[in-house]
C-alpha positions in Angstrom: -1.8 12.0 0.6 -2.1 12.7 4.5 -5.2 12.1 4.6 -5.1 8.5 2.9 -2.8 7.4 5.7 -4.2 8.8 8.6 -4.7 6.0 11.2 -2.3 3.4 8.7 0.5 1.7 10.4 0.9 -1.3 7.6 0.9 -0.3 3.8 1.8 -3.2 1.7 2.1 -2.8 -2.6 1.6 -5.3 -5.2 3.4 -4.2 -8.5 3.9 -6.6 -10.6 5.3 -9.8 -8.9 6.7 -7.4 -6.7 5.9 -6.5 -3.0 6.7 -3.9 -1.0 5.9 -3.3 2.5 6.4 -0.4 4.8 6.0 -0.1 8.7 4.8 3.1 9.0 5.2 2.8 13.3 8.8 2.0 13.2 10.5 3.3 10.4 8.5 5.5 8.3 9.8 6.2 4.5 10.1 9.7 3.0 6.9 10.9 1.7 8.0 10.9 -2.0 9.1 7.2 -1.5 5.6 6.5 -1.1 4.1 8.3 -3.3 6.6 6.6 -5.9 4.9 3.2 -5.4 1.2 4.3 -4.2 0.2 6.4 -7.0 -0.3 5.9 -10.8 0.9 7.7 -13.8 -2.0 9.5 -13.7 -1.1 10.8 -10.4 -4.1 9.0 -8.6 -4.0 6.1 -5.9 -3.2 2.7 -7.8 -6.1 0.5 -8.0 -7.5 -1.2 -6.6 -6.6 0.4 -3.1 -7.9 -0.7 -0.1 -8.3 -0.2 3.6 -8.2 -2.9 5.8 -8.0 -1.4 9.8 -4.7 0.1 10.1 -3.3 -1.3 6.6 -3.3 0.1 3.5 -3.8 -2.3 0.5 -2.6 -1.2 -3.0 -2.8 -2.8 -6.3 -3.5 -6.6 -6.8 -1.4 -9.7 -6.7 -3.2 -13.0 -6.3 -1.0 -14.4 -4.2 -0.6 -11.6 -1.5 -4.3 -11.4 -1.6 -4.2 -14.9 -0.7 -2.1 -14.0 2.0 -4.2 -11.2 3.6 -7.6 -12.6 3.1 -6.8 -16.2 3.9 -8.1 -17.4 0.7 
């Protein structure tokens, strides 16, 4: 999971009509808080997942994608 957040300082997640947004440069969560809301029942990275620069996108939510991409 290190590895996927190397470099991140934003990772926002879209479950449901939920959002959830962590700073990683000020107040960083407990690793097994993240994995909780980054990864799948499968165990892999919810989809979709992207990286945007420092942020870390995870799931979908038309309105937050709104939000990020301007649309």
């Amino acid at each position: 999971m290190s590895r996927v957040l190397e470099g991140i300082r934003q990772v926002i997640v879209a479950k449901g009509k939920k959002v959830v947004r962590f700073d990683l440069a000020k107040d960083a969560p407990e690793p097994a808080e993240l994995e909780a809301v980054l990864l799948g029942p499968t165990g892999n990275l919810r989809a979709p997942t992207m990286r945007m620069g420092k942020t870390l996108l995870v799931g979908f939510q038309e309105a937050l994608y709104g939000e990020v991409f301007g649309a």
